[in-house]
N, C-alpha and C positions, 0 to 999 in steps of 0.2 A: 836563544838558539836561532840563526839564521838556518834559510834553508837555498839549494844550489842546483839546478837543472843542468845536469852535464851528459853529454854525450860519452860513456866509455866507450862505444867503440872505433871512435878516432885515437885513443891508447896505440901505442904501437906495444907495449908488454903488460905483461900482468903485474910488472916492480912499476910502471908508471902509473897504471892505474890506483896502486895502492898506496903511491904518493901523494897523490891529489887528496885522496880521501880522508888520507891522515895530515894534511898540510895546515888545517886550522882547525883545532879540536872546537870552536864555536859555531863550526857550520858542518851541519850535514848535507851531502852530496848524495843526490836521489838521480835514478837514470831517467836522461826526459820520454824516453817510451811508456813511464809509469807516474808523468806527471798529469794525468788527468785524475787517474784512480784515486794517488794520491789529494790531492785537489779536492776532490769530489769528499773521501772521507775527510778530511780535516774540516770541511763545509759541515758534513754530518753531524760530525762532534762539536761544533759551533753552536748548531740548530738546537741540539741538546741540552747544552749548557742553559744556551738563552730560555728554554721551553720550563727547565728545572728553576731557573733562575725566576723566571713571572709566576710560577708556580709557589712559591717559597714568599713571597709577595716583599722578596729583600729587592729596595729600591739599588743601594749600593753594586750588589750582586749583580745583578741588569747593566750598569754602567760598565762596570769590571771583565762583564763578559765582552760588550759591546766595544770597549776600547775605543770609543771615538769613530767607529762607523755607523751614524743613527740608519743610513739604510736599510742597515740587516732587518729593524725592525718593520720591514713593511715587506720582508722576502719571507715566503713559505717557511712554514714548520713544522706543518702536518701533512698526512697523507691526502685530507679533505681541502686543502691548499690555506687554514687559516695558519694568521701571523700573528706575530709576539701578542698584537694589540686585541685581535681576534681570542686568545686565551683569556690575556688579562681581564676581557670584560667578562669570557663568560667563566671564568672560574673565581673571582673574586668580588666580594662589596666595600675593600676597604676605600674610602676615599678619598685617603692621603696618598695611596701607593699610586690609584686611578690617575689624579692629579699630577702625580712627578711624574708618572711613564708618558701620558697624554704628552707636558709639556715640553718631555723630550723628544716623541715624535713631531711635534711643529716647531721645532726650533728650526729648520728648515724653509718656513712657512710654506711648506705643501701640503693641502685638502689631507683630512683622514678619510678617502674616498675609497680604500683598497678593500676588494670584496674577497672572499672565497673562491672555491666550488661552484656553489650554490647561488653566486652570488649576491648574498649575503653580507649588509655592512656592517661596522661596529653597530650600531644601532641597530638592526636588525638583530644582529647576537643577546644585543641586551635587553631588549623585548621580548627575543624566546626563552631567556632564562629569568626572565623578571626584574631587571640588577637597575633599577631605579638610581644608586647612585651612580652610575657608570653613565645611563643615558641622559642626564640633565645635566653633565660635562659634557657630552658629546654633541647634545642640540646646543649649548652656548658655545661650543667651536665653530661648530657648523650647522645650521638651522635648515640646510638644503635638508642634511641627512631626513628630516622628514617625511619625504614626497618620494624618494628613491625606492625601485621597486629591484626583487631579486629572481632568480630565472625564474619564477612560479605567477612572476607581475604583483606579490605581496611588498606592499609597506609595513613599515615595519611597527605601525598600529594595529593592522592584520593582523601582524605575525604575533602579539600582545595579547588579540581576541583569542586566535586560535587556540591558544595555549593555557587559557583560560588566569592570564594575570590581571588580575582585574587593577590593583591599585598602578601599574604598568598602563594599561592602555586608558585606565583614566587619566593619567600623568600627562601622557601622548595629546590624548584628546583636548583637556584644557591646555596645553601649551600651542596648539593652532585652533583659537577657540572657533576659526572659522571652517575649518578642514568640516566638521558634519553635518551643515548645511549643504556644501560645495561639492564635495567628492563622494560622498556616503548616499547611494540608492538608499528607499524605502527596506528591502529587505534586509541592507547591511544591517541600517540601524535599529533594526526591530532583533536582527539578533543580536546584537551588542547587546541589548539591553536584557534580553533573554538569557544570552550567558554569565550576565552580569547577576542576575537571579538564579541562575543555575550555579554559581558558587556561594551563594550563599550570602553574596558582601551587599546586603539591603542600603548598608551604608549607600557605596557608589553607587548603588540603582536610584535610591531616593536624590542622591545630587546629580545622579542624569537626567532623569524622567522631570526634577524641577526645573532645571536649566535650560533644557531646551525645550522647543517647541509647545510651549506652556498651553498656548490654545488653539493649538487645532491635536490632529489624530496622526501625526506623520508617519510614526515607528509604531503605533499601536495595532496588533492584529491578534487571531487567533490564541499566537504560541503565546505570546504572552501571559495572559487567566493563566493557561495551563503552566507555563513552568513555575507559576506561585504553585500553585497545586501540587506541582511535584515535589517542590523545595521548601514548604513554606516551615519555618523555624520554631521548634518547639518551644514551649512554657517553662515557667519556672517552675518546678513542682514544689508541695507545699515543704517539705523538709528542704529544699533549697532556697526558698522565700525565705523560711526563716533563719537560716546560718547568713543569709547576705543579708536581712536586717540587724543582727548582731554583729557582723563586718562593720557596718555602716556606724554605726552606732558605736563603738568602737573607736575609729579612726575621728570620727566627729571630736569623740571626746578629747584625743590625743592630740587634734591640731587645735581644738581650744587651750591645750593646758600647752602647746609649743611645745611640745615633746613627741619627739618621731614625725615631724608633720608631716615628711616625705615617705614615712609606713605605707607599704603596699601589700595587702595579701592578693598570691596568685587566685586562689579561689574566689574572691571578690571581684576580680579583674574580670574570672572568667566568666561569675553569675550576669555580673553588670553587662559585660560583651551580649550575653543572650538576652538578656529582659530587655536592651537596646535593640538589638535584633530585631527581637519580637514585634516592641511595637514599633517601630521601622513600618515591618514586613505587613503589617497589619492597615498602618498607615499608605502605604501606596497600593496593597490591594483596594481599598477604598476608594482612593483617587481615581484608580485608572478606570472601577468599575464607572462612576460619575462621570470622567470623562466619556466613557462609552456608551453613555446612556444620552447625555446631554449632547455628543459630537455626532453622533449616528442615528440614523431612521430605526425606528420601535423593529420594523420587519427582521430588521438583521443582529439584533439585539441575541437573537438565541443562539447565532453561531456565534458568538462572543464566548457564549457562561457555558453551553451546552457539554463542552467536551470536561472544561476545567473544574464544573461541577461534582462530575459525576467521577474525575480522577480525585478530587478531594475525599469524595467519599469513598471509593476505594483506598487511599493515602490513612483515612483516619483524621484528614485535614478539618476536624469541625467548622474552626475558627472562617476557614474560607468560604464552606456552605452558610456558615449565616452570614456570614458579606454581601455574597453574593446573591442570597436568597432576601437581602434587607433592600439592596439596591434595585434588584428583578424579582419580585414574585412570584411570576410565571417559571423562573428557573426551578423551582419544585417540584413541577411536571417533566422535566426531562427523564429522558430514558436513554439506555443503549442498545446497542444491536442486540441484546435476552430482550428484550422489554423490560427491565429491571429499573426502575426509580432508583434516589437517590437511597432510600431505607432496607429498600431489596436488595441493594448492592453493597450496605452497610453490611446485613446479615449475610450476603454470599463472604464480604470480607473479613468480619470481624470484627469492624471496628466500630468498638463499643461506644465513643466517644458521639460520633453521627448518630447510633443508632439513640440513647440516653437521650437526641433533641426531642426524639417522642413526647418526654415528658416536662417538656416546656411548649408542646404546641397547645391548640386550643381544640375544638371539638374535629378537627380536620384529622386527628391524627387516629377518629376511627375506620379512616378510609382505607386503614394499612391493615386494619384487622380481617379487612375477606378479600383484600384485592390478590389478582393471579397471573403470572407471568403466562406467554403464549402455550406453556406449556400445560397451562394448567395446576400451574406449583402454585400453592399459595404461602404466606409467609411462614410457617412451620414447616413446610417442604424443602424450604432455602434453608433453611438453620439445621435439618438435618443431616443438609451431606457435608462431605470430609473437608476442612479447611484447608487450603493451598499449606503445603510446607511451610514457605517461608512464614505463615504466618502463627506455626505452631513451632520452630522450631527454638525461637528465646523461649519456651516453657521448658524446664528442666526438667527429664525423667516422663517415660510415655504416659507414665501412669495419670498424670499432671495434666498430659495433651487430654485423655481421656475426660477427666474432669473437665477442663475448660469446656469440652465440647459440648458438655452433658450441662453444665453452667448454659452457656448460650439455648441449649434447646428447649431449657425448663425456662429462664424467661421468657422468649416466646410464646412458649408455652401456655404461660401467666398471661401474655398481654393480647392473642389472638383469639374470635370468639371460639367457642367449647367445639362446635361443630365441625370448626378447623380441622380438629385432631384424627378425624375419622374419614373425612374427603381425598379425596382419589387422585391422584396426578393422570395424566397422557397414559403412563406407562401403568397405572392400575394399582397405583401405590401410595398408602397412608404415609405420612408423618412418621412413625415409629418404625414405617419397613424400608423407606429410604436409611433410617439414621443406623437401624442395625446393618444393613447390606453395606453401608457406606463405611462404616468404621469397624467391620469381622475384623479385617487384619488389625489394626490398631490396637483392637481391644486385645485379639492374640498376645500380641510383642507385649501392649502391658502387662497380661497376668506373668509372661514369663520376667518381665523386670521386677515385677514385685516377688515373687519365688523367689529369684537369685538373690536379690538384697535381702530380703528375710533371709531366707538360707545363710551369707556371711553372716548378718549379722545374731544369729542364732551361734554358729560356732564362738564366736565372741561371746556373750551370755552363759553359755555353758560353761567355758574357762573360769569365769569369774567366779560363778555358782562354787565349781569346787574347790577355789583358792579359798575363799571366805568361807566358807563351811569348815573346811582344813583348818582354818586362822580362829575360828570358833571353837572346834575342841582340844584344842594346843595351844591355852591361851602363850602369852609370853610371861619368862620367867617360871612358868608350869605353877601345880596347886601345892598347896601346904598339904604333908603326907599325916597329918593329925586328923583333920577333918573335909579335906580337898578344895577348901577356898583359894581361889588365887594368891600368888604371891603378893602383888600388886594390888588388891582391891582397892586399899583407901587411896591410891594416887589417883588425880585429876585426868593423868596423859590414859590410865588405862580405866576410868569411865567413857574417855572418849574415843579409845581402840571399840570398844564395847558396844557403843551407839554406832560408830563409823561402821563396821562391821556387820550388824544386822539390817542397818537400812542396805549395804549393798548387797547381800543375802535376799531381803524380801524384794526388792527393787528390781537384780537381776533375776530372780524368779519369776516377775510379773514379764519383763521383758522378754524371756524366753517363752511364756505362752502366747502372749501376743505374736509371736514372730510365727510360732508353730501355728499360731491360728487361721495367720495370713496362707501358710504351705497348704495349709486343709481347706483352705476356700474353693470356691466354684469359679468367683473370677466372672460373676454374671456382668453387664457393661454398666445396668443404675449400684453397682456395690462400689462403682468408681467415682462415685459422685461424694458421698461422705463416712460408708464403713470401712472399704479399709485405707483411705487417709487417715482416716482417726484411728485404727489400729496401728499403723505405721507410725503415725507422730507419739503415741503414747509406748509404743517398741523402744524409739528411738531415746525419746525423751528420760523412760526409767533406766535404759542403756545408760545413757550421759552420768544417770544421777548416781546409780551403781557405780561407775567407772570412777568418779567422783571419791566416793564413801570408801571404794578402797583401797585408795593410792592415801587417802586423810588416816585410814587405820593402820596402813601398813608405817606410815612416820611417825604415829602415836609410838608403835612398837619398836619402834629402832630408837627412837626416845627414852622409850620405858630402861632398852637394856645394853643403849649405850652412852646416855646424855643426861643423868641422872646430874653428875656434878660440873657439867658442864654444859648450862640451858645455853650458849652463845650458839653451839649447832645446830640450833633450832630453824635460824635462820634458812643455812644451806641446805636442810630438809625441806621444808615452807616451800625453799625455790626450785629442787627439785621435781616438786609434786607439782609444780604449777606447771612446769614443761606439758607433760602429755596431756594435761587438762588443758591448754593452751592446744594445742596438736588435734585435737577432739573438738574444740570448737569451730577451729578453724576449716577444719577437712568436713563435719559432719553438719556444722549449724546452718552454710546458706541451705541446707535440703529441708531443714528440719523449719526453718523459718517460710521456704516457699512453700509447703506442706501447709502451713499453720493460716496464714495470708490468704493463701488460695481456698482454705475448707472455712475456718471461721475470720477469715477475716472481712473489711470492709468491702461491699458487693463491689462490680465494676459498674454495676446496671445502676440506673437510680436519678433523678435529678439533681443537677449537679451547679444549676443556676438558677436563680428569680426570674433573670431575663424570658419574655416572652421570644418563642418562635412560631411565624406563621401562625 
């Protein structure tokens, strides 16, 4: 369809006019006082195509719309003024489609130099969205794009840091391996490296920090300890130790016997990704401490560890405090603005893992037994007030918060001298008048959590009591009217209606007094410590095993009086009754197992290595 800019009003009638228009059915005739608009929207609908077209990441499409004008692809198509090439990089990774659109905008041989807005180049786009394959096409077209900055004066390794891509601006960085000697200040590169630790990719940090500037202190300062501190990468705990030595062992076998040798499990991948981490993260806190001990004067040594110390022990970071207390011993004595040491701030935090080095120090670690903040707090003063939210709030159920707390203050308790417990803060207050005034509310909200979950689960209890009691003297099939023995006695399915039924009978009767027991408590704050968890777990537990015993006797009985010649529906019973017993564990067990863990299970307190500390 052609199209024809005419003047109608040189027409001298309205039959000429409509001559012309109908004179070639393959072209339309448009008035020229409305050939801009037009114009302009057929421009629109172009733009569209093309935007739809690199979206869709159809190479053909992109041609099709283009028709042989590669211009288009360097003319606007956004509101922010980017172009076809501008999307492609930052909406896609494929890097075949990359490669054919690329090499159709240089068939021209002109720069892919076209910015945005912002301006902002391809490489710059592909640095803020991370797209690794887009940018190592783009540096082999054009290696200028490098060094080009956009309205902000960011390059586009900047713009890589900023955004926290790390494997991105390590890309950047070793492809001009001179660019962070040359252009990079002291502060850039000290945050590069920090943000590089601040996501977490110990990888790139350790092949940054080895790479360059191996022996002197270039990048090295302050933020750095600290953002180990902040970030520094958890352990493998022991249930994950051992499913990734059974992985391991596993895949060994398999690529011995040539079979699956390319078997990957994601779980192995991921344990492996952290145990590498780990000791990564482990390895260049070390290094850097060494470099900072050995590159710098002993005086300045404290503004090194000072901050990243005492954030570790806040963090719960153990692993960093004995680093950095193996490499500085003097970092021990640091404080914070409380006057709070590294084990005072353990106990304001929490965390059990700093505080447990206790029991690896040597006789130093009676100095924590009477020492006192400005305040005159000594360490069972700190352990009695209320833990920061976040750090009670992974505890499930207040009741739980309460315990933990009463956990913490009783070992304390244990490891400070006796005289402790009775000495005075600033404010004219023991140990035990801190921990009550600190957790009134707390203690509140638990007795009323524990009420209302005994309460439901009391109505539950009751249900069941009268179904199985009911199911007890109606047995099925009813009695022989001779002497009133059951019909059923000598069958198998109705000794085990029989059994089924009295254990949920006696079971949910234990369970409903337990629950009632909990209603009737006082709810005093030491009842939180181990009576009524253990009331609650032993509610719950004979709930479960009730709930159990009478869903097994209820298909005993539908057995007995309707599957008599036909044991094959045994099956479809079996698996009905496992439904709700499935439903029950799964809704009620992680409570009943945090419960169990937290009251009798293995302390958190305790020594937890050979290794000596301090």
């Amino acid at each position: 369809m052609d199209y024809y800019f005419f003047n109608f009003s040189d027409c001298e009638s309205q039959a000429e006019e409509e001559r012309i228009r109908t004179a070639d059915s393959k072209t339309v005739y448009i008035e020229t006082k409305d050939e801009d608009r037009f114009r302009n929207k057929a421009a629109e609908k172009l733009k569209g195509e093309l935007y739809e077209a690199v979206l869709s990441q159809n190479f053909q499409h992109v041609v099709g719309v283009l028709n042989g004008k590669l211009e288009i692809l360097r003319d606007t198509i956004t509101i922010n003024g980017d172009t076809a090439l501008h999307v492609a990089v930052g909406t896609t990774k494929n890097r075949e489609f990359l490669e054919e659109i690329f090499n159709l905008a240089t068939q021209d041989n002109r720069p892919l130099d076209m910015r945005n807005s912002e301006g902002s180049t391809l490489l710059h786009v592909a640095a803020i969205v991370g797209n690794i394959e887009a940018a190592k096409i783009l540096v082999r077209i054009n290696h200028d794009l490098m060094n080009a900055t956009d309205n902000e004066g960011q390059t586009p390794l900047a713009r890589a840091l900023t955004n926290m891509h790390t494997k991105m601006y390590m890309y950047l960085l070793y492809t001009d391996v001179g660019y962070l000697d040359i252009e990079m200040g002291r502060s850039t590169r000290c945050e590069l490296l920090v943000n590089i630790i601040s996501s977490k990719d110990y990888g790139s940090a350790w092949s940054l920090f080895y790479n360059y500037d191996v022996d002197s202190m270039m990048y090295i300062d302050t933020t750095v300890l600290m953002a180990i501190a902040q970030n520094f990468p958890s352990k493998l705990n022991f249930w994950e130790r051992t499913v990734h030595k059974c992985a391991f062992i596993y895949l060994f076998v398999y690529s011995l016997c040539h079979i699956a040798a390319q078997l990957k499990f994601k779980f192995f991948e991921a344990t492996e990704t952290t145990e590498v981490n780990y000791r990564l993260a482990k390895t260049l806190l070390r290094e850097i401490c060494s470099r900072i001990k050995y590159a710098t004067e002993s005086k300045l040594h404290h503004d090194y560890y000072k901050n990243a110390i005492l954030e570790a022990s806040r963090q719960n970071s153990y692993e960093v405090v004995k680093v950095i207390v193996s490499v500085f011993p003097n970092a021990i004595w640091s404080v914070n603005e409380d006057g709070h040491n590294i084990i005072q701030c353990a106990v304001v935090n929490r965390s059990d893992k700093v505080y447990n080095l206790l029991y690896q120090m040597s006789e130093h670690k009676n100095i924590y037994r009477t020492v006192k903040d400005p305040f005159r707090n000594n360490l069972l003063h700190l352990a009695a007030r209320l833990a920061a939210p976040e750090k009670l709030s992974h505890i499930s159920g207040v009741a739980l918060q309460i315990q933990h707390e009463l956990q913490w203050f009783k070992e304390v308790e244990r490891f400070v001298c006796p005289l402790n417990l009775m000495q005075q803060n600033w404010c004219g207050l023991t140990p035990q008048m801190v921990f009550t005034r600190e957790h009134k509310e707390l203690v509140t909200e638990g007795g009323k959590w524990m009420k209302d979950t005994a309460q439901s689960y009391t109505i539950t209890a009751a249900l069941i009591i009268t179904i199985v009691y009911a199911a007890a003297i109606t047995v099925p099939g009813g009695n022989r009217q001779d002497n009133g023995i059951p019909v059923f006695t000598n069958k198998t399915a109705f000794t085990v209606f029989a059994f089924a039924d009295a254990i949920s009978l006696f079971t949910s009767v234990t369970s409903l007094l337990m629950f009632l027991s909990i209603l009737t408590a006082r709810f005093n704050e030491q009842d939180f410590l181990f009576k009524l968890p253990t009331k609650l777990i032993i509610g719950l537990a004979t709930l479960f095993i009730s709930t159990t015993a009478m869903l097994v006797a209820f298909g005993a009985s539908l057995f007995l009086m309707f599957c008599q010649n036909n044991p094959q529906i045994l099956i479809p019973i079996a698996t009905l009754i496992c439904l709700p017993i499935t439903s029950f564990m799964n809704s009620q067990f992680p409570l009943i197992y945090d419960l169990m863990s937290a009251t009798y299970g293995r302390s958190m307190f305790g020594k937890k290595s050979d290794s000596p500390f301090y």
